[in-house]
N, C-alpha and C positions, 0 to 999 in steps of 0.2 A: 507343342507348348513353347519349345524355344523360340519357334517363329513367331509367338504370340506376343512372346517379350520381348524379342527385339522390337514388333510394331508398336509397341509402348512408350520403347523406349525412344522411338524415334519421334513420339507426340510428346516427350518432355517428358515422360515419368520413367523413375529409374525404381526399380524394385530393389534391386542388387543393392545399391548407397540407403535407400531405406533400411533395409535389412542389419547392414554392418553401423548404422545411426543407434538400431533396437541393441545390438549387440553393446554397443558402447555403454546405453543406459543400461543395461543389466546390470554389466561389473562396476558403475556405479554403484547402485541402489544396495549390491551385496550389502555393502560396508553400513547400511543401516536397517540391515535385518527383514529384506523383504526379501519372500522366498519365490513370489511369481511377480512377474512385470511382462509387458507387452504379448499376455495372452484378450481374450473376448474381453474379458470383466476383473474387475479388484474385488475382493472380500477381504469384510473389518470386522471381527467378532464385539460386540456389543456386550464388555465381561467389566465396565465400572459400575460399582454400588450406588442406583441412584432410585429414591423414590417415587417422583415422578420428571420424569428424563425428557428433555426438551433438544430436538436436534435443530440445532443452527446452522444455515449453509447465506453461500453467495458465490456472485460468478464477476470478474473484474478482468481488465487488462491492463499495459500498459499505457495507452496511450501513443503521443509521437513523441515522446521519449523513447520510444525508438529509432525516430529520426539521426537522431546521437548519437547512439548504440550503431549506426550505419555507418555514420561519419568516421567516428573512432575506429569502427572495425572491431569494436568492442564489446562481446557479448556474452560474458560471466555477471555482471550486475543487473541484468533487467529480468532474468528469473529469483534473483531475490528481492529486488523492487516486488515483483507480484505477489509472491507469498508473503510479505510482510503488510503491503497492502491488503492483501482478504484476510491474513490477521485481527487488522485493525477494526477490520469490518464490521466481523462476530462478536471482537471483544468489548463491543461497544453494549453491548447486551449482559457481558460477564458470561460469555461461553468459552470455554475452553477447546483449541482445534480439537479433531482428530484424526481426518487425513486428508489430503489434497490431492488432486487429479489436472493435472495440465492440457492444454492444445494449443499446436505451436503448427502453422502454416506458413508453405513458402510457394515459391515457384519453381526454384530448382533444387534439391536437396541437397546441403552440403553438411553430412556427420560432425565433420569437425565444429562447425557452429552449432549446429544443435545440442550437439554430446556439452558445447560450453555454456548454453544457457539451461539445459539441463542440470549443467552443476551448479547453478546457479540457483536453482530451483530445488537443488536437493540441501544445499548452504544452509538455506532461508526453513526448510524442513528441519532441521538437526537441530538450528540454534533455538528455534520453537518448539523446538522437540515432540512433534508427531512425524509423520511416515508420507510419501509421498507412493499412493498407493495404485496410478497408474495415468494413464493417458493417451492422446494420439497426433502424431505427426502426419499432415497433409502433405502432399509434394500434390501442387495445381500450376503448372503450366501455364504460361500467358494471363494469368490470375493478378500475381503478384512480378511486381519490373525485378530486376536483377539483382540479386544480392539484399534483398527485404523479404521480410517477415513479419509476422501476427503472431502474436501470443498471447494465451486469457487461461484463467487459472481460478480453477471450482473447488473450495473450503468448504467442511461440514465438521462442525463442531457442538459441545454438549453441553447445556447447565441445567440445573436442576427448576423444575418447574414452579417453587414459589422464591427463585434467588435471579430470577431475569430483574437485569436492568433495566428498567421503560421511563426514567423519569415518571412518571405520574402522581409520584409525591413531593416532586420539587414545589417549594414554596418561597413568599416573599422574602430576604435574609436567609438565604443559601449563600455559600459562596462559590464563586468560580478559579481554578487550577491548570494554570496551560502549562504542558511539556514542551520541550522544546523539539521542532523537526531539526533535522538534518541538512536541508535545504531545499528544494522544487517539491522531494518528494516525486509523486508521479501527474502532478498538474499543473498546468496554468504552461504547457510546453507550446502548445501552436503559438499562443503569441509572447513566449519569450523566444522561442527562435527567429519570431518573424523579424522581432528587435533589434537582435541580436545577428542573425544571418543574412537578412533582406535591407533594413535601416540602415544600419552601423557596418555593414559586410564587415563583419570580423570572420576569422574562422575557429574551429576547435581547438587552434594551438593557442588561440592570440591570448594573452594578461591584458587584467587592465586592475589598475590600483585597489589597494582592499582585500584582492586574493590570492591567496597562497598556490594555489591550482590554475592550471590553466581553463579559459571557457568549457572544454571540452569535459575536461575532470569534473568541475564544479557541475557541471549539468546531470553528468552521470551519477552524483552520491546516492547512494541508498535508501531506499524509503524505508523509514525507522519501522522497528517493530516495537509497541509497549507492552507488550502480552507480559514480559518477568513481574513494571512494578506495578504496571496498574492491578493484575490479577490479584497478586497479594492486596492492594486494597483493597477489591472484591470480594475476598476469601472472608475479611474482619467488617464485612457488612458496610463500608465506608461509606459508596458513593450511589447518588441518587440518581445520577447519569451520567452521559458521556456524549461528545460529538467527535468524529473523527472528522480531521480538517483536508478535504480534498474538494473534488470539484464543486463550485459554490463556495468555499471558502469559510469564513463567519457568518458570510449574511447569510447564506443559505443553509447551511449544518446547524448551527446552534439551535433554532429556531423549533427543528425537526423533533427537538425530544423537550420543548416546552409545554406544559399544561395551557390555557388558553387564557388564564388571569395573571400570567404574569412575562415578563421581559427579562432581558438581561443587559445589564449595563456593564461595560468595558473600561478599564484604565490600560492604554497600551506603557506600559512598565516596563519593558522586556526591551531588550536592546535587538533590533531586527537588524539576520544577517546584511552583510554588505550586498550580496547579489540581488537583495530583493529592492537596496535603496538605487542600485544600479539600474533595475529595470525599470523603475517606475520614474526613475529622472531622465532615465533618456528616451525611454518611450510616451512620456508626457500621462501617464496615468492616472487618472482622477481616483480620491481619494478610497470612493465606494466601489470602482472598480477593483483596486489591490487588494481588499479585504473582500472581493467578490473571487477573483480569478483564483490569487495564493493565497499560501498560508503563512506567510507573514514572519514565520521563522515557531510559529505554534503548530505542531502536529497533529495534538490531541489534548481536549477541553473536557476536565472531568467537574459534575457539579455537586461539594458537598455540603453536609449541615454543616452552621459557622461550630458547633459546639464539639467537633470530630477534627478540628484545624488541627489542633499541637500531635493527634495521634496519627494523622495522615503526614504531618510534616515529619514522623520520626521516623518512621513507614521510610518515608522517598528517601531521608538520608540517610538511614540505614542501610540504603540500596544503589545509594550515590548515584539517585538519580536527580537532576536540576529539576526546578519549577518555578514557577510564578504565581503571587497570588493577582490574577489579574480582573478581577470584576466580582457585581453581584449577582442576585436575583432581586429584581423589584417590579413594583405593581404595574401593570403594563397601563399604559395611557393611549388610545386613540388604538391604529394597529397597527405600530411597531411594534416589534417582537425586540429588536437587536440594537442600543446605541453602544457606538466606540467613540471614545473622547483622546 
């Protein structure tokens, strides 16, 4: 046997740092009441009162927003980027998580990174408040170049089978509701670094006017979760949909949870962060592009009745959370689904 592992460990897999990686996530995870981790399989007892019970799942990554995460050497925010990303996912539907399962590949294993995107992953669990209920770490050899990783992260969550949100009653005279992201979020990263890193060769330390953080900071912020205020929207029947704004941006999300008579028209109202007017001036970015690639400084676009306005507006600021009222719903003309003015 030992000879077997050393010949292993001589083709690049190390069992041994695998091992003390799973040890690490264990004394993790204590701290939020799981009492197995890194056996075959997770088990989730199935014990909410629900009539008829609708499970929600999705499976998502980061992106090369981890490219950054490389650069920095930084890697406690791109497992809460994930979890809050497949958050947004489900709750575009009004399901609530209930537990998540990670896969994190490398080439060489190093615990200490992993155990730090791990917590990062368990962060993103807590402040959501479900349970991270298991996963697996690859170590593949000559797979992955040096010091890079993969990570993709699997949400299954619950809502009751006649309170899904599917848009399908959106109508002419609905209004539209953007939250504000955070900033990139987890898209549009190949070509802001291309911009950014290749164009402009700046690097992760460099400032440039407008922000408080250096490139490096500002790339890395967190991809928002809205599961606190939208849920409670959800809960008082508010809203008729939702688009979570990622890849595709407006033109392509919005569109996804329209009925087929009607459109939505946009007033950009919102004061969009400084990085996004950064990117698109210096990298010459056409109008339908920006509103293609990013989200523009909007994370997530809920669509209500106009006659629910003042009870959703009391809703968000009771929850101090920002908004915008930025658009309609109106009759679609030709086949546009999406105008932004």
């Amino acid at each position: 046997m030992a000879e077997s592992e050393s010949k292993y460990s001589e083709a690049g897999v190390n069992i041994d740092k695998g091992n003390q990686a799973v040890k690490k996530i264990k004394a993790m995870v204590k701290r939020i009441g799981v009492r197995e981790i890194g056996k075959f399989s997770g088990f989730f007892p199935l014990t909410k009162n629900f009539n008829k019970p609708v499970l929600v799942s999705s499976a998502d990554g980061v992106g090369t927003k981890l490219k950054v995460a490389f650069m920095m050497n930084k890697h406690n925010t791109v497992g809460k980027d994930l979890v809050n990303h497949c958050v947004d996912d489900i709750l575009v539907y009004g399901a609530k998580p209930l537990f998540f399962l990670d896969y994190i590949a490398t080439g060489k294993l190093e615990p200490d990174v992993v155990s730090s995107i791990v917590s990062g992953i368990l962060d993103g669990c807590m402040e959501n408040e479900f349970i991270l209920l298991g996963g697996e770490t690859a170590e593949m050899p000559g797979f992955y170049k040096d010091n890079e990783y993969d990570v993709a992260g699997f949400i299954v969550g619950i809502v009751e089978g006649d309170k899904i949100v599917d848009g399908k009653n959106i109508k002419k005279g609905d209004l539209l509701i953007g939250l504000p992201s955070s900033g990139l979020h987890t898209n549009g990263y190949s070509l802001a670094r291309y911009i950014i890193f290749e164009q402009l060769k700046l690097t992760v330390d460099s400032k440039i006017d407008g922000l408080s953080k250096t490139i490096g900071d500002e790339l890395l912020k967190t991809h928002r979760s809205y599961l606190k205020p939208v849920f409670k929207l959800v809960e008082n029947d508010l809203i008729k949909g939702m688009a979570h704004i990622t890849g595709g941006g407006f033109i392509d999300n919005i569109p996804r949870i329209l009925p087929d008579a009607v459109a939505v028209q946009i007033e950009r109202i919102w004061q969009v962060p400084e990085i996004f007017n950064f990117l698109c001036e210096k990298g010459n970015i056409s109008f339908k592009e920006r509103y293609r690639v990013f989200n523009m400084g909007i994370g997530m676009v809920l669509i209500i009745d106009k006659n629910h306005l003042s009870r959703v507006e009391d809703i968000l600021d009771h929850m101090d959370e920002k908004y915008y009222l930025i658009g309609q719903v109106v009759k679609k003309k030709g086949s546009r689904k999406i105008i932004i003015k």
